[in-house]
N, C-alpha and C positions, 0 to 999 in steps of 0.2 A: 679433838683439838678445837680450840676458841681463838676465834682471828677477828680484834675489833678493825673496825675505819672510822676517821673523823678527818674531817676536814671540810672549810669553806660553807658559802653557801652560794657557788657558781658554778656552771657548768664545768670553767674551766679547775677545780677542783673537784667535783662529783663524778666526771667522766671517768678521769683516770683511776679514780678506784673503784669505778664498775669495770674496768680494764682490769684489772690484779683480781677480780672477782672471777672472771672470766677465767681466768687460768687458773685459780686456786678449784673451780668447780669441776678442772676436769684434773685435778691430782689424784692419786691413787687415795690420799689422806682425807677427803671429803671434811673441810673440816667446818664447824658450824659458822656464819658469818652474821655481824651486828654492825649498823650501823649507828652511830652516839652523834645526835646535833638536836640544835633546837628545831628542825623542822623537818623532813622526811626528804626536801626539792622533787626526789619524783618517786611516788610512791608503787606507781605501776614497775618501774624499773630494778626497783627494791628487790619487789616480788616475784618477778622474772629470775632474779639470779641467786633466788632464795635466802635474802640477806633480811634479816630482823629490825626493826628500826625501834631504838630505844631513844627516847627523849629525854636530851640534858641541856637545859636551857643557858644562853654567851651572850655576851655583851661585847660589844665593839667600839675598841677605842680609836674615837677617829683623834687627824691632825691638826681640825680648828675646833674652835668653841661651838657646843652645842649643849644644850639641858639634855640632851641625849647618852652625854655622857656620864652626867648622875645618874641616869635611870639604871643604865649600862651595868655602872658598877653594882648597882644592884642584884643586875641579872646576874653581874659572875661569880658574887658568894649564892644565889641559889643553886648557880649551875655545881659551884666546888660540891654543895650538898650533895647535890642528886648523883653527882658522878660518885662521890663518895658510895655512897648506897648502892647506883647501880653496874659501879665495876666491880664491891664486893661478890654482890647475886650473883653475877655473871661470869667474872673471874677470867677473862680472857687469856691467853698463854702468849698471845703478844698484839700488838696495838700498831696500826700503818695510819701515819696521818699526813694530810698532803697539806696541814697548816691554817691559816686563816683563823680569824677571832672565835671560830666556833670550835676549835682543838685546842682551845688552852684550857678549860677546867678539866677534861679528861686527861688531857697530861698532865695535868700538875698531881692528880690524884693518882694516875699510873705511876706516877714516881713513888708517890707517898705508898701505893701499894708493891713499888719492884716489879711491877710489869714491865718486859721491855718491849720497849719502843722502835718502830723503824720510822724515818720521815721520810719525802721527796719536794722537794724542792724545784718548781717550774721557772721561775724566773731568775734572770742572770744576776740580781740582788736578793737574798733572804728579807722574805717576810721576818715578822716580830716573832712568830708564834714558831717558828723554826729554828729561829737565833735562842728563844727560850729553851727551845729540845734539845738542841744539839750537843750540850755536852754529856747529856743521859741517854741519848738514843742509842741504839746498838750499831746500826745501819746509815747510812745518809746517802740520798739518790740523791746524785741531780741532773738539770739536762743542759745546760750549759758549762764548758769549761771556765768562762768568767766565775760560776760561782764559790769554784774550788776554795780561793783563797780564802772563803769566810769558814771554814770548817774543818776541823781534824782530819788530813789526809789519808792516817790509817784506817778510817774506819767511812768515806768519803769513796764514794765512785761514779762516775759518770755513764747515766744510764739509758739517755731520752725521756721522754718522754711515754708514761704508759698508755696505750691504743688500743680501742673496742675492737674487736674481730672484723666487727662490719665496714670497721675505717679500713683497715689495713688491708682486707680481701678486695682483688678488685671489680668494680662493678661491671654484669655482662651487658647492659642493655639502656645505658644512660639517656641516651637521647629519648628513646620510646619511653622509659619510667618517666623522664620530665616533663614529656609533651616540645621538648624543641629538635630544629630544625639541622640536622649535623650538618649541615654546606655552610650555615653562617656562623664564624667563631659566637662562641659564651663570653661575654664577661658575668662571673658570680661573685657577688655582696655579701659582705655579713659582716654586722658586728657584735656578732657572738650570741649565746642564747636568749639574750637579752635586748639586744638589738643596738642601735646606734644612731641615736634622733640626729645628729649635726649629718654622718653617712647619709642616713637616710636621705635630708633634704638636700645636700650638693648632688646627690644620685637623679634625683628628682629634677633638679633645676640646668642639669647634662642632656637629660633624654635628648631631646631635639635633635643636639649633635651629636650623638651617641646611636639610637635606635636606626638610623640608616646602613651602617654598618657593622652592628652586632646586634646579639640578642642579649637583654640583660635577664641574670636570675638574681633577685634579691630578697634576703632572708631580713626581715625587719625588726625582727619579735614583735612577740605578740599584742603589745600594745599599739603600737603605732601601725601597725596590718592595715586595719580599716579606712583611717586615714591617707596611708600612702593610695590606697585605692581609689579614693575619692580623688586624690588630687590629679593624680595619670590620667583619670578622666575627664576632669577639665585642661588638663595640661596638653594633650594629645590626640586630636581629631582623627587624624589619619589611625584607618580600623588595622591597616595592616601593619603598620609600625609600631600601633598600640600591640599587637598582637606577638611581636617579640617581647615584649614586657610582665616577666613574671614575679608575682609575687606571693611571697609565703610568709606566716611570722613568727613560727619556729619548727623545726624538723626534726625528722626522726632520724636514727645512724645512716638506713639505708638513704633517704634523701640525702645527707652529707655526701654520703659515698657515691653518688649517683651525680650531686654535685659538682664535686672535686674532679670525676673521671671527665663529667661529658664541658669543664669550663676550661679555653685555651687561657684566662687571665686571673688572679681573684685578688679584688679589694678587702680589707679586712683591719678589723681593727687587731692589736697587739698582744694579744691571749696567747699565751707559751703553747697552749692543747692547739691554740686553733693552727696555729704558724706551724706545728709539728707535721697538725693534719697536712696542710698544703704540701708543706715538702715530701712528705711520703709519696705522693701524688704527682710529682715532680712539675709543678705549676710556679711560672712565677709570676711574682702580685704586688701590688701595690700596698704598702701598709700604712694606715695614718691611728699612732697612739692615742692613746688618752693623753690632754695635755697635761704636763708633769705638776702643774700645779693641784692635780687631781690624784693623780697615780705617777708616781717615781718607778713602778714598775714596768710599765708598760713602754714607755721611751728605751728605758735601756734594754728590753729585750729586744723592741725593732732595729734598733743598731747593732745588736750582737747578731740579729738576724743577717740583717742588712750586708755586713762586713763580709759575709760569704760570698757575695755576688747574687742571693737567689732573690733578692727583692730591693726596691727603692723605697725610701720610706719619704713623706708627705705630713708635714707639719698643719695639724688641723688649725689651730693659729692662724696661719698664711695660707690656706688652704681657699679657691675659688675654682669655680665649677669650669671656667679654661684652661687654669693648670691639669684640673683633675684629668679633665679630657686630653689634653696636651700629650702627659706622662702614660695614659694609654696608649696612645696613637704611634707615641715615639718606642713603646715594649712590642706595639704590636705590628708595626710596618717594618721594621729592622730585626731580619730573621738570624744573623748572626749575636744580637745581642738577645733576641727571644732563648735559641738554642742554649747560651752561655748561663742566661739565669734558671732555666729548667735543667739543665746537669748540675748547676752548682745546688738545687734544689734537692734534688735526687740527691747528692753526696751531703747532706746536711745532716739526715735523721736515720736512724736506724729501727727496727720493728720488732726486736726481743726485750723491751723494756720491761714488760707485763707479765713474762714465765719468770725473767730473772731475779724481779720483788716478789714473784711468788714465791718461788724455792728458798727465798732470802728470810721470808714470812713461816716458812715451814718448819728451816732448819732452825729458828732461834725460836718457833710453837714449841717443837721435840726436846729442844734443849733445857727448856722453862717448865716444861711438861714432867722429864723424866726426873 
């Protein structure tokens, strides 16, 4: 059996189907696994779970004007090519994709070949690229109840979110893997594998009032690492308050996992993967989207989040570094509202997302197959 993936070019779409990998790798069916995008995002990770990376070059249609998007359309009659050609070689016996500008030549040609399709769907609005599959897909995950109504219920189920092993398992030794101090609460940052420059600098211009009473751990990505470095150093004389101050600028599953166990609070930007993470982890956090004039995604998942009780969301807009500290202060000194939002955390997300797209992956390979 042939089991392609495509999707995105973000963590929070690449993770999840190293997630479905993971459980497809330990099926009785061993079945061969291929990755289809323009670019590999992590190739070491590829090759860990013995997934093939075949290159079919997408174009992204953005929502304002750009010469980018001539180029674009360019890219995506090459890519129809290449997919062409290279879902014939290949011939997969069904196709999982979690969406994004890089899974639309590959599905448009999996149709034209009668490949069937499964999609998932992470955020409580569909992408384009999902509204486009959905009426030819076999399957439709998603992890919000909001998104039901945009999809044929028969064939529509609600699944979570899919989760790396190393998220979901929990970690034995969090404080000693991070180097922090388990008597002073965590707050941990991230905005995502990519990071989050506005995050970053309100994090930054808090320390003062922040570092006396927690330890921060902040995931910056990798560009702005160096920077955030330099500035804590000017920012922060004192060696031992600089000394609760850590920073990383992107990590690995274990680091996440190692994260999430040893942080009592987490800021974070709007990422379906990332907010799933947290709630498995039963943390509650602060969330501030991308502002909608950017992403229309991102907003409305934080408030389908939100709605649950397990986080407060924080309009980066209106957002200043004594609010920010404020709305910690106010989750983390009031233990009845602390406990409220880490149960409602814990009951948000469930942790069989990833065998259940497997098997879903299997039975429609077998069926395609035989």
């Amino acid at each position: 059996m042939r089991i392609g993936f495509v999707g995105g070019g973000s963590g929070g779409h690449f993770y999840p189907l190293i997630a479905v990998a993971e459980s497809l790798n330990q099926a009785p069916e061993k079945p061969e696994l291929y990755y289809f995008g323009p670019t590999a995002y992590n190739q070491d990770i590829l090759d860990q779970h013995s997934i093939t990376f075949i290159r079919i070059p997408a174009g992204k249609l953005r929502r304002y004007f750009s010469i980018q998007n001539f180029i674009d359309i360019f890219r995506n009659f090459v890519g129809l090519l290449v997919a062409f050609y290279q879902l014939f070689r290949v011939y997969p016996d069904v196709i999982f994709s979690k969406g994004g500008y890089t899974s639309v030549p590959v599905l448009l040609i999996a149709r034209w070949y009668r490949i069937p399709v499964v999609i998932h769907e992470s955020d409580a609005v569909p992408g384009k690229a999902n509204k486009l599959a959905a009426p030819f897909a076999r399957y439709i995950a998603i992890s919000y109840d909001d998104a039901a109504q945009f999809f044929p219920p028969e064939k529509t189920a609600l699944t979570g979110i899919p989760m790396r092993f190393g998220i979901i398992q929990p970690h034995q030794n969090p404080f000693t893997a991070l180097g922090l101090d388990p008597a002073i609460p965590v707050i941990y940052v991230t905005g995502g594998s990519l990071g989050a420059e506005r995050i970053n600098n309100l994090v930054l211009s808090s320390l003062t009032n922040l570092l006396p009473h927690y330890q921060i751990l902040h995931q910056t990505g990798p560009v702005q690492e160096g920077l955030v470095k330099e500035s804590v150093a000017a920012l922060i004389n004192d060696q031992t308050l600089r000394n609760r101050y850590h920073v990383i600028g992107t990590g690995s599953v274990d680091f996440v996992s190692a994260a999430l166990a040893a942080a009592s609070l987490v800021i974070s930007r709007a990422g379906s993967t990332t907010m799933f993470e947290i709630a498995i982890h039963g943390k509650p956090s602060i969330i501030i989207p991308i502002p909608e004039v950017v992403s229309h995604d991102q907003r409305t998942n934080a408030y389908a989040y939100a709605r649950t009780g397990a986080a407060s969301v924080l309009e980066e807009d209106n957002l200043t570094p004594n609010l920010l500290t404020g709305e910690i202060n106010s989750i983390m000194t009031d233990q009845t509202k602390y406990q409220e939002m880490a149960g409602a955390a814990k009951r948000f997300t469930v942790t069989d997302a990833a065998p259940k797209i497997a098997a879903q992956l299997i039975q429609i390979g077998n069926e395609h197959g035989s």
